[in-house]
C-alpha positions in Angstrom: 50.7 163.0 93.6 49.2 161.6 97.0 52.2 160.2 99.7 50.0 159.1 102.4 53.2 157.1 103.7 54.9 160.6 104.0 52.1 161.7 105.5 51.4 159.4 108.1 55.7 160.2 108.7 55.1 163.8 109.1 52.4 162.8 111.9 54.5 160.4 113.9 57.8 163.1 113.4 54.7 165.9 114.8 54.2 163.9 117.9 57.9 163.1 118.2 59.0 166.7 118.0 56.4 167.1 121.0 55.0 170.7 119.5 51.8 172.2 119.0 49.4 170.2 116.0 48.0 172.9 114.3 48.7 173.5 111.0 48.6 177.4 112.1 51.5 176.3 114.7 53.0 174.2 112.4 53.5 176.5 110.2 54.9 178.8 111.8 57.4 176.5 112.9 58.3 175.0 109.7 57.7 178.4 108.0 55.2 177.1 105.4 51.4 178.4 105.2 48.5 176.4 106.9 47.5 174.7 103.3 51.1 173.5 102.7 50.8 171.3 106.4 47.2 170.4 105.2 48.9 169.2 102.0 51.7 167.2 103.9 49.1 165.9 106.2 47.2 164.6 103.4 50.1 163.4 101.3 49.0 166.4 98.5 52.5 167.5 98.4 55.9 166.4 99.4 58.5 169.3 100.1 61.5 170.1 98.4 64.2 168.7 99.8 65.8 172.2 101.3 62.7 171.9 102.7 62.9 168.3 103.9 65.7 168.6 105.2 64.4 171.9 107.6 61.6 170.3 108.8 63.4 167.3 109.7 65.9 169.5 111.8 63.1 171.4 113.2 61.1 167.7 114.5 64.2 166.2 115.4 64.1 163.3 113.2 66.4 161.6 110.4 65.8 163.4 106.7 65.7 160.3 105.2 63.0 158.2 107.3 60.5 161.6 106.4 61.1 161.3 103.1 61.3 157.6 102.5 60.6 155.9 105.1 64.1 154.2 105.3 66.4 154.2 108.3 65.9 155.2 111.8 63.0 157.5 112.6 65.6 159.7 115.2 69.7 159.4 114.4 71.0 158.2 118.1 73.8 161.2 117.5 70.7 163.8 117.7 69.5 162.6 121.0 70.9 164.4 124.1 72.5 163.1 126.4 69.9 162.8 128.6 67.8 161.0 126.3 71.1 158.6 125.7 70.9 158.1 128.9 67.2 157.1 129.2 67.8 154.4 126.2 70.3 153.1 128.0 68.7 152.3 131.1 65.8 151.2 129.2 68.0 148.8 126.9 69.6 147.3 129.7 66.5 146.4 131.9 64.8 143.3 131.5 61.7 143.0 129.5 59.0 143.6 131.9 61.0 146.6 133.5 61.1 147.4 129.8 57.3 147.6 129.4 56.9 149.0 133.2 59.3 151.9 132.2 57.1 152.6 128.6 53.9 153.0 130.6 55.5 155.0 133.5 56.5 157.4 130.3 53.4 157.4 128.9 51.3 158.4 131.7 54.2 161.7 132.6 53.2 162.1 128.9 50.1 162.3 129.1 50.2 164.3 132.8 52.2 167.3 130.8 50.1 167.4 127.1 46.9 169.8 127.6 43.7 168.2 128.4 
């Protein structure tokens, strides 16, 4: 059974969660082997649902957007309040302060991921 639009939703939910993109790493994490994450990455396998919902906790993202693709990626209650905060400020600032604000993010981003 190939699910490359699970797949491709385990990548962005990777990159969400921030953490290290190795399928060694990532297992560890999701406490999987290396060939399971190869599998998700290539939309081999889809995980039980236990396990759906684990590694949905452990990327901070909604169960249901991993699995199907429906609803919000990230549930606004699983946010911090920090990261309230931040969407806030960014919802409530005009457009081009809007796109000024996503590029200022994306270069700290980029500043703090290895080179």
């Amino acid at each position: 059974m190939r699910d490359s639009g699970f797949a491709e939703r385990f990548k962005q939910a990777v990159c969400h969660a921030g953490v290290e993109d190795t399928q060694e790493a990532l297992g560890k994490l999701l406490g999987v082997s290396s060939v399971t994450i190869w599998s998700y990455r290539n939309g081999d396998k889809l995980p039980r649902m236990k396990k759906a919902a684990e590694i949905a906790q452990a990327l901070g993202v909604n169960v249901n957007w991993l699995m199907t693709g429906s609803g919000a990626m990230v549930n606004v209650d699983q946010l911090s309040e920090a990261e309230r905060e931040l969407l806030r400020i960014y919802r409530s600032a005009e457009p081009e302060d809007q796109e000024f604000l996503a590029r200022t993010f994306r270069l700290l981003a980029k500043k703090d991921s290895p080179a």
